[in-house]
N, C-alpha and C positions, 0 to 999 in steps of 0.2 A: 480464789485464785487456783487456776490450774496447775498441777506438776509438769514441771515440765518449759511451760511456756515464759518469757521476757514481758514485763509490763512494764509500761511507761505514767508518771503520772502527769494529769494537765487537767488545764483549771477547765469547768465547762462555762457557761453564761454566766448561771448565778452565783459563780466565786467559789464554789464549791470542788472538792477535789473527786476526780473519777481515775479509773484506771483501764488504761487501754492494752491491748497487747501489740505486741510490735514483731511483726513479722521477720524472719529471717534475711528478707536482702533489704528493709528499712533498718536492722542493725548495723549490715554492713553497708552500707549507705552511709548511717550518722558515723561508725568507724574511720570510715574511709576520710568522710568532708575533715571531722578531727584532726586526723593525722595528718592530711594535708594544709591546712590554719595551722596547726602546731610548728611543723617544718618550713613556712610561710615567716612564723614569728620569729623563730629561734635564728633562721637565715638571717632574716631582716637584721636583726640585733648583734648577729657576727658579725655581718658585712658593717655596720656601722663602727663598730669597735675595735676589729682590727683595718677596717679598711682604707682609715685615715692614713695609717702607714704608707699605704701609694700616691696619697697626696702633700706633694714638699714644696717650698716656695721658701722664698728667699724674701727678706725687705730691708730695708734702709728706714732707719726711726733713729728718734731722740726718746730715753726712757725718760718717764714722767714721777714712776713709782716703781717699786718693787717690794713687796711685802711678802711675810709667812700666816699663810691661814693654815691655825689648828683647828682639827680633827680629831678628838681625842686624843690617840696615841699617835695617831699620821701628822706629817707636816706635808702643805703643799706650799711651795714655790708661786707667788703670782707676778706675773711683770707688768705694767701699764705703758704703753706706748701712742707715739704719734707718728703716724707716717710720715715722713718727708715729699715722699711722690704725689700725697691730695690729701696730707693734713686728715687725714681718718685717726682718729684712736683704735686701738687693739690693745684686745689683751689676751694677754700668751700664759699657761702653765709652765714651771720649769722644772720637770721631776725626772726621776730617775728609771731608764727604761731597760728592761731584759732582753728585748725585742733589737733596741736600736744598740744594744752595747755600752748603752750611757751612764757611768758612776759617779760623773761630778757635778751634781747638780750644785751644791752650799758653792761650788768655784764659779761656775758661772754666774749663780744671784750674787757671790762679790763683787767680781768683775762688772755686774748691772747695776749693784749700786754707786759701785767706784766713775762707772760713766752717766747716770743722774747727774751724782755731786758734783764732778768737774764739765758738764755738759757737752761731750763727747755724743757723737755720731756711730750708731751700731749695724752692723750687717748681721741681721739674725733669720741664721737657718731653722725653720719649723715644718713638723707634720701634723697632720689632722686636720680636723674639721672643726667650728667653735657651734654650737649647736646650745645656747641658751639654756631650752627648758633642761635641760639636763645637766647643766653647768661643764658643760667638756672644754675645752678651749684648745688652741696648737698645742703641742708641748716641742719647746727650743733645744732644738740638735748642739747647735754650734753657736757663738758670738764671737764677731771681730770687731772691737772700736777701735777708734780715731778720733 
């Protein structure tokens, strides 16, 4: 190997490892394409995580369930719902947010379970997005039963 110079390794036909050199604008080249995928992913992943926050919606449901899943040391809030408007089930997070100002989560999953058991009609305000693979769901701003 030369002083001086950047080598790259890559396999040739017979599986075998060789060493090439890599020229000065093929580094900034591979630099460049990097840095731009990188800022591509990290975007992508902000915008999905905070950007549920601009998405809000309101529904009318009958709670079905409302459970605590632990997490080690975290507890999360779940609610199970049925829409009233086309009978969809949903289900919502109920936790506590910095963002939205929200400290009463334990009040509001009373309040959800207090309208299950007496089968009360709820208006719940939520943000976000419910995104499966990842297990995210709305997380519940507000609840008004009847």
């Amino acid at each position: 190997m030369t002083k001086g110079h950047t080598y790259k390794m890559i396999n040739n036909l017979w599986g075998g490892i060789k060493m090439v050199t890599i020229s000065g604008k093929s580094r900034l080249r591979e630099l460049a394409t990097l840095t731009f995928y990188g800022a591509l992913v990290l975007g992508g992943v902000g915008l999905c995580t905070s950007g549920g926050h601009l998405s809000r919606d309101t529904y009318q449901v009958k709670v079905t369930d409302a459970i605590t899943k632990r997490n080690g040391d975290s507890d999360k809030y779940l609610v199970f719902t049925k829409n009233l408007a086309n009978g969809e089930e949903r289900v919502f997070e109920n936790v506590d947010s910095i963002i939205e100002g929200k400290w009463d989560s334990s009040n509001l999953q009373a309040r959800l379970a207090d309208a299950k058991q007496h089968d009360k009609t709820c208006d719940i305000s939520a943000y976000g997005v419910r995104i499966p693979f990842f297990s995210w769901y709305e997380n519940i701003v507000d609840v008004n039963c009847k």
